[in-house]
C-alpha positions as CSV (number, residue, x, y, z in Angstrom):
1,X,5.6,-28.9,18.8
2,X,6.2,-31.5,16.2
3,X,9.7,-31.3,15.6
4,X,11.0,-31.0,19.3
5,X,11.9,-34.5,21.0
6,X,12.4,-35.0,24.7
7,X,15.1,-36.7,26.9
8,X,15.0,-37.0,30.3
9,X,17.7,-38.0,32.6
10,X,16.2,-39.9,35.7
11,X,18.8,-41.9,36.4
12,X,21.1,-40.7,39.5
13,X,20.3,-41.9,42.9
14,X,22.4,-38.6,44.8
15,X,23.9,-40.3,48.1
16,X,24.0,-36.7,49.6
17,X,20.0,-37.2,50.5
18,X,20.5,-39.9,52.8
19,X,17.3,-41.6,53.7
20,X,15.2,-39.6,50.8
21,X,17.0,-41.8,47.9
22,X,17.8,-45.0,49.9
23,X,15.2,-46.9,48.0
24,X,14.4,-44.7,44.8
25,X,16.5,-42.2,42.4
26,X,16.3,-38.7,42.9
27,X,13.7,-37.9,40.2
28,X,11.4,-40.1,42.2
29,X,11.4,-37.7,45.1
30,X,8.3,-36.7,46.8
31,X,7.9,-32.9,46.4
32,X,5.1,-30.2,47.6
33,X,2.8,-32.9,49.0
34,X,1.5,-34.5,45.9
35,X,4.1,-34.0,43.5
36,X,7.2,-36.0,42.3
37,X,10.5,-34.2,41.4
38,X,9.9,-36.1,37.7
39,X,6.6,-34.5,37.5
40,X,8.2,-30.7,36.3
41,X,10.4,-31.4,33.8
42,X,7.5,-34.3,32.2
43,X,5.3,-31.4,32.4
44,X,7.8,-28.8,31.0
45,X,8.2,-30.7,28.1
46,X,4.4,-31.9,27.3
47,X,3.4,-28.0,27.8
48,X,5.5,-27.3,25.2
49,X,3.8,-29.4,22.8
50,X,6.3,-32.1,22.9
51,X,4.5,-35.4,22.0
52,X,7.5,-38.3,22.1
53,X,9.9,-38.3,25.2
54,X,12.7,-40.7,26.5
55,X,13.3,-41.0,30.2
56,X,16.5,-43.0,30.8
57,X,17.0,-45.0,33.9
58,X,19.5,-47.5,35.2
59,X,18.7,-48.3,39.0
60,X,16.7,-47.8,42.2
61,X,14.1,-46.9,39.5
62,X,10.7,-49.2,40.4
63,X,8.9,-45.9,42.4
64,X,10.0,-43.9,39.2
65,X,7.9,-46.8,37.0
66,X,4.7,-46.8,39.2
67,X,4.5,-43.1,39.7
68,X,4.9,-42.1,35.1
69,X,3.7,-45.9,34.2
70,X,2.1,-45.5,30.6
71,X,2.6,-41.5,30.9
72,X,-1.1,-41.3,30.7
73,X,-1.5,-38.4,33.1
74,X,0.5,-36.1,30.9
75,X,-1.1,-37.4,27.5
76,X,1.8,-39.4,26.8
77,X,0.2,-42.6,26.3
78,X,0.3,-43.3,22.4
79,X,0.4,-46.3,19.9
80,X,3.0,-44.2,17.8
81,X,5.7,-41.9,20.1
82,X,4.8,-41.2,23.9
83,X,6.9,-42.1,26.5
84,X,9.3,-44.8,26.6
85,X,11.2,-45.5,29.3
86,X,15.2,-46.4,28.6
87,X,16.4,-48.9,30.9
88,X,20.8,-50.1,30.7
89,X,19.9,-53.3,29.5
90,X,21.0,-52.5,25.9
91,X,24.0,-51.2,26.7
92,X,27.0,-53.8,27.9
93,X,30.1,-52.0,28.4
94,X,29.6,-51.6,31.8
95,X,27.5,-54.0,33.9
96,X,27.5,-52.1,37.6
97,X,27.3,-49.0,38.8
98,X,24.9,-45.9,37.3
99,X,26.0,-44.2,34.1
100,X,29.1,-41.8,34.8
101,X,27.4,-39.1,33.1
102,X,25.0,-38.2,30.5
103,X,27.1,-38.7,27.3
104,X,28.0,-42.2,28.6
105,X,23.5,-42.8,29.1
106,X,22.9,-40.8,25.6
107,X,25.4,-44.2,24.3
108,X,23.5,-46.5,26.3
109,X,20.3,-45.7,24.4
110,X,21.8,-45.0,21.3
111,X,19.5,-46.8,18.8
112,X,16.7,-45.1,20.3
113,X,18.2,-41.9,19.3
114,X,18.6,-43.3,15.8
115,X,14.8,-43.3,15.4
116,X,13.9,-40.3,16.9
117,X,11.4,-38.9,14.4
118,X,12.2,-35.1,15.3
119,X,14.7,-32.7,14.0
120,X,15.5,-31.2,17.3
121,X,16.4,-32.3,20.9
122,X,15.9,-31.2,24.2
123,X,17.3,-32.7,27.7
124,X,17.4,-31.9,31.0
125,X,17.5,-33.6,34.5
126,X,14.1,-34.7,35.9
127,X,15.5,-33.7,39.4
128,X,14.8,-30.1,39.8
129,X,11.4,-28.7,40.7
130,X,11.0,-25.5,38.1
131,X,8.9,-24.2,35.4
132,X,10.3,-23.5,32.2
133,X,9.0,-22.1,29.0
134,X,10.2,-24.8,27.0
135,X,8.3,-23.4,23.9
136,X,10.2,-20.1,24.1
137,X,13.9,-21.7,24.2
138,X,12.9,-23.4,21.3
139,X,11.8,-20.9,19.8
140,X,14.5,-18.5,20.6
141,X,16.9,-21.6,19.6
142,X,15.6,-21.4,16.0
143,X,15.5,-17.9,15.8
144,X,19.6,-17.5,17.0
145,X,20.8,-20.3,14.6
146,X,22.1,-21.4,17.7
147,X,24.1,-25.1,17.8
148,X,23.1,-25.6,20.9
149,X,20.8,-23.2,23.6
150,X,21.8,-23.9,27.3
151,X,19.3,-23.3,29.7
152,X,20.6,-21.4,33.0
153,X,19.5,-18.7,35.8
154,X,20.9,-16.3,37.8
155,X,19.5,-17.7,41.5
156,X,22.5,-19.8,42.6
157,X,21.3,-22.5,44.8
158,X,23.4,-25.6,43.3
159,X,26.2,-27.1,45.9
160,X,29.1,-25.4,43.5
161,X,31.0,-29.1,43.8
162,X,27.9,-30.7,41.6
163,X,26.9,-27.1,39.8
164,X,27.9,-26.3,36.2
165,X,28.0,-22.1,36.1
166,X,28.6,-20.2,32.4
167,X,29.9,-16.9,31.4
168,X,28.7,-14.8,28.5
169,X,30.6,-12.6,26.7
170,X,29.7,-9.4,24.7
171,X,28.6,-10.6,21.8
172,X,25.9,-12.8,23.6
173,X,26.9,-16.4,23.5
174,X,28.6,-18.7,26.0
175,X,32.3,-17.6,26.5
176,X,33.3,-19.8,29.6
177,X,32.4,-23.2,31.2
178,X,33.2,-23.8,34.9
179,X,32.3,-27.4,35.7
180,X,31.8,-28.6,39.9
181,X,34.6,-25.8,40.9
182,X,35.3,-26.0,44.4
183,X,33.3,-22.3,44.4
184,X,31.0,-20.0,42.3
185,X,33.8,-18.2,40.3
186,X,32.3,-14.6,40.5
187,X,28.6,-12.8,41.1
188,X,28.6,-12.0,37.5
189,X,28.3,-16.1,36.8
190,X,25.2,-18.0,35.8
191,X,24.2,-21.5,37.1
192,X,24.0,-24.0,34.1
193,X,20.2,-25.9,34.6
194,X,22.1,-28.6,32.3
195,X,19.6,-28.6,30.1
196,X,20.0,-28.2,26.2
197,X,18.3,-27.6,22.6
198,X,20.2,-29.2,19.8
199,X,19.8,-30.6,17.2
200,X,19.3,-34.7,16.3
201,X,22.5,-34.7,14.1
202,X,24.6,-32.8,16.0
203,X,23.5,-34.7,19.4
204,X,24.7,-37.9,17.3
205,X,28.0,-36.8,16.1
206,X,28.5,-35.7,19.7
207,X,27.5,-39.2,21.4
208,X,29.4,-41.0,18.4
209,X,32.7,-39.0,19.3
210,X,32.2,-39.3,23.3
211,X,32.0,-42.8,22.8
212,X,35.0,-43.3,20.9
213,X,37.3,-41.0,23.1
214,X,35.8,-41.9,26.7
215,X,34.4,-39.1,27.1
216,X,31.1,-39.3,29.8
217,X,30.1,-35.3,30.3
218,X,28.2,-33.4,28.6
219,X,29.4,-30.1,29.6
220,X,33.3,-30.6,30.4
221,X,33.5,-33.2,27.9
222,X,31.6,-31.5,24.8
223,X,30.9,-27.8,25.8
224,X,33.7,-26.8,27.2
225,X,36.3,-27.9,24.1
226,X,33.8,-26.6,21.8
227,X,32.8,-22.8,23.0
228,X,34.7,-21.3,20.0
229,X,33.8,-23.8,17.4
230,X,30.1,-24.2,18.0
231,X,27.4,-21.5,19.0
232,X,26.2,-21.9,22.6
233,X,23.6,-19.3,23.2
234,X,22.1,-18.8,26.4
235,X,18.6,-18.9,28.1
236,X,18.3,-17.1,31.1
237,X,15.4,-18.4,33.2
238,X,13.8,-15.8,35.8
239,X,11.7,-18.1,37.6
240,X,12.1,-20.5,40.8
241,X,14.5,-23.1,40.6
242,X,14.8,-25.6,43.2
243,X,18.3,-28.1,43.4
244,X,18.3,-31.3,45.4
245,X,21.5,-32.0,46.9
246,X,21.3,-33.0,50.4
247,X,18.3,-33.3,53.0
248,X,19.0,-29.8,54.0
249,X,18.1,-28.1,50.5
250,X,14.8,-30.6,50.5
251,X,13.8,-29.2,53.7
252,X,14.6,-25.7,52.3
253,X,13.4,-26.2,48.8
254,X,10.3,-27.8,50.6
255,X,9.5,-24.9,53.0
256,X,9.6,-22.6,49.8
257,X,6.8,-23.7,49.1
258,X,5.1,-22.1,51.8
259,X,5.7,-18.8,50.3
260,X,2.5,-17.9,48.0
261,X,4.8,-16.1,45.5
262,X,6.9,-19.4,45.0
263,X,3.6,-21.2,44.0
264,X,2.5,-18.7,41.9
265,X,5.6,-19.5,40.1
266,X,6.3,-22.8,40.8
267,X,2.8,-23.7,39.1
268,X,1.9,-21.6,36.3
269,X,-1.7,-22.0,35.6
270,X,-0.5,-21.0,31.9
271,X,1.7,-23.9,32.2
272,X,0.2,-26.4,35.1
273,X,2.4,-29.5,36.4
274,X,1.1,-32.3,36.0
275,X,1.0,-35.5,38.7
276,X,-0.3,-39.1,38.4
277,X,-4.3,-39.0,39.2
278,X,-4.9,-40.6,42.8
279,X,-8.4,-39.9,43.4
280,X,-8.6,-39.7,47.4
281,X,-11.1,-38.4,49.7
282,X,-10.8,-35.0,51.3
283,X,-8.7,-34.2,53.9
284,X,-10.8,-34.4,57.6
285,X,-10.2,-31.7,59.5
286,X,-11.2,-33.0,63.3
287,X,-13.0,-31.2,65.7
288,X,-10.6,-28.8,67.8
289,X,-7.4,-29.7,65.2
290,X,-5.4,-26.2,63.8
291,X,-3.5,-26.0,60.6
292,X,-1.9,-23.0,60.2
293,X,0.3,-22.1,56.8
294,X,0.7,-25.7,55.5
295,X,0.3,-27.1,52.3
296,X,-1.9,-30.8,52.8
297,X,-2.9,-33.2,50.3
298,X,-6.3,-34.6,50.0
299,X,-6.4,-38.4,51.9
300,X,-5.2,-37.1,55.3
301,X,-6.9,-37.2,58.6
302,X,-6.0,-34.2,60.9
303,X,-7.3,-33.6,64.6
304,X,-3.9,-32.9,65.8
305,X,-2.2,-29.4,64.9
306,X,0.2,-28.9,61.6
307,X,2.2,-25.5,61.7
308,X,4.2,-24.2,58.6
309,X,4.0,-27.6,57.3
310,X,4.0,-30.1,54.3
311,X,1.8,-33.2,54.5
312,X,1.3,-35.6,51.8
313,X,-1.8,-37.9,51.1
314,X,-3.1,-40.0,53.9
315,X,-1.2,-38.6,56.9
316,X,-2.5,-39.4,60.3
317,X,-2.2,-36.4,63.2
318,X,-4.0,-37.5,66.0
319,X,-5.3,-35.2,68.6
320,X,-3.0,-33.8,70.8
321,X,-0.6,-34.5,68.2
322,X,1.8,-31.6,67.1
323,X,4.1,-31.3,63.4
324,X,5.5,-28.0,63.0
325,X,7.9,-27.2,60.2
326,X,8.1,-30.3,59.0
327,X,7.5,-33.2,55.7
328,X,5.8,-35.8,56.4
329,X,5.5,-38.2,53.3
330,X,2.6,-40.5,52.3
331,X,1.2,-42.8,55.0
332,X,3.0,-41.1,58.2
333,X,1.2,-41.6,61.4
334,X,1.8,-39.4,64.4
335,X,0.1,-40.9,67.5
336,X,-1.5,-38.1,70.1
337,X,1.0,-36.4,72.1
338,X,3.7,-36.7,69.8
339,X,5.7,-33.8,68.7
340,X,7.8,-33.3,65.8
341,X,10.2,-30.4,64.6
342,X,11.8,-30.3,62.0
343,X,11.8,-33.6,60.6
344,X,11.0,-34.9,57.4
345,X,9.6,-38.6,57.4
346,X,9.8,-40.8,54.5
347,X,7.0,-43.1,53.9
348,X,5.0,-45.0,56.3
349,X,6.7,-44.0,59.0
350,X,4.9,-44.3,62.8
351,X,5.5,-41.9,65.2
352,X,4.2,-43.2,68.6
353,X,2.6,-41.4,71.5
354,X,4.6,-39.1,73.6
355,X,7.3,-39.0,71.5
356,X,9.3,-35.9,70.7
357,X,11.4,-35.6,67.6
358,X,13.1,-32.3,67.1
359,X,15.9,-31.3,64.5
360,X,16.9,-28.5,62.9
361,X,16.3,-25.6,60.0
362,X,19.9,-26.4,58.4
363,X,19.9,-30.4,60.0
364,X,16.8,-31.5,59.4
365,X,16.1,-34.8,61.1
366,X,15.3,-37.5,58.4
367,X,13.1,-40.3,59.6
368,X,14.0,-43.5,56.9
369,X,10.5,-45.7,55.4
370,X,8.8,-47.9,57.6
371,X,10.2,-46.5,60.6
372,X,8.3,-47.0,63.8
373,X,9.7,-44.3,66.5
């Protein structure tokens, strides 16, 4: 899809997640074992044809860098176009702090926009896990004369105080913007995946009059003045969605995952996610170890028992060992006799012998990296 261009905002670090985002942004989360956050809406866009895609960052973002590098695990290493990753540095009107919203980033990068080679635009958040038909939006973009397509489904998961929700009125296009209300206004509203199809121009009239009134968001700042003056048509997206906003919707968002009809979804074999290339061994399965209804990545070494859990690569679970309804993340190491519940571990953590860790389905207990219990 030549004339489509991708931008990618992985630059929020969200507090809410505790632990999980201590040492990266939000798009760099760990997801389904072998997967980062990142990963769905890079693979969105490259299944869609798209060739040349900016992902702006501003901080926390070194485990974002080693995990896309070049982009060559989605095709998107290229002497002309690819990825380029957009770092502050060429923006100095503000020194500290991350970017108070996406209008203020699309200014931060704004020369880069210049020279984008494509008629059209899309972005969207790399900090959801979902599958989108990026190929149809566009296509139903150009087909509606649309100004701008918003993206948006009707499975409500967003906190409501970080959630954009739309209404649509008769004649089919975006009638109403509700931006972090303290609730979902009504059943009959749509959650806003704040992402959006519009064209180059228009994207640089919009950052060009953002920055000259202070304006830093997208959708109370550009959207919501503009419903009657512009055309804002819908997409409705029927398929999972998954919003990170606290430790608790990781864990749930995470346990999903279990569900075979989530995956089925989640990764489209029509249109597969795509993950940096690793190369480990096999998982070992010991003698007398049990793993019942858990997803585990390839690297681990299992003679403990895993229940209606999520490993990722090279997880230790020595015999005797028990993890139920839990996340452990790369490198964990639970010693035998240990039991967790629960609990999601961040990297390298070390769970000794004996030790029982229990927390719950709503209050997950969140083991920070490095950790040795």
């Amino acid at each position: 899809m030549n004339d489509l261009h991708g931008i990618l905002f992985a630059y929020h670090a969200d507090a809410n997640l505790g632990e999980l985002t201590r040492h990266r942004n939000t798009c760099s989360l760990p997801f389904g074992g072998r997967y980062r956050l990142v990963d769905f809406m890079l693979s969105n866009y490259v299944n869609a044809g798209i060739t040349d895609v900016g992902l702006i960052v501003h901080e926390r973002y070194q485990s974002l860098l080693d995990h896309v590098g070049s982009g060559k695990d989605w095709d998107l290493s290229r002497k002309h176009g690819g990825l380029r990753i957009l770092p502050p540095f060429g923006y100095s009107e503000r020194d500290n702090g991350e970017y108070r919203g996406n209008m203020e980033a699309l200014a931060g990068v704004y020369t880069y926009l210049q020279n984008i080679r494509q008629d059209y635009v899309i972005m969207g958040w790399g900090d959801m896990a979902v599958n989108l038909p990026v190929a149809q939006v566009f296509q139903q973009h150009l087909e509606s004369q649309a100004d701008i397509t918003l993206i948006c489904t009707n499975s409500t998961k967003g906190a409501p105080r970080s959630t954009t929700y739309i209404s649509v009125g008769e004649d089919g296009r975006v009638s109403d913007l509700s931006v972090n209300p303290p609730a979902a206004d009504s059943e009959d509203c749509l959650e806003s995946l704040e992402t959006y199809i519009i064209s180059k121009k228009l994207l640089l009239d919009m950052v060009d009059y953002c920055s000259a009134h202070n304006i830093h968001n997208f959708g109370r700042g550009v959207l919501l003045p503009r419903l009657k003056t512009l055309k804002v048509v819908p997409y409705l997206h029927s398929g999972y969605v998954a919003r990170f906003r606290s430790a608790s919707s990781y864990f749930e968002n995470s346990m999903d995952l279990l569900d075979p009809a989530v995956r089925d979804d989640l990764f489209n074999p029509d249109r597969p996610i795509l993950t940096k290339d690793h190369s480990n061994p096999s998982t070992y399965y010991g003698p007398g170890s049990r793993a019942v209804n858990s997803l585990v990545s390839d690297g681990c070494f299992i003679e403990g028992t895993v229940e209606n859990s999520i490993l990722s690569r090279g997880v230790i679970v020595e015999a005797g060992a028990k993890v139920s309804n839990s996340v452990l993340m790369q490198g964990t190491v639970v010693r035998s006799g240990a039991s967790l519940s629960y609990v999601i571990t961040e990297k390298n953590v070390h769970i000794n012998q004996d030790r029982m860790l229990m927390g719950h389905s709503t209050y997950p207990l969140a083991i920070a990296k490095g950790s040795i219990v």
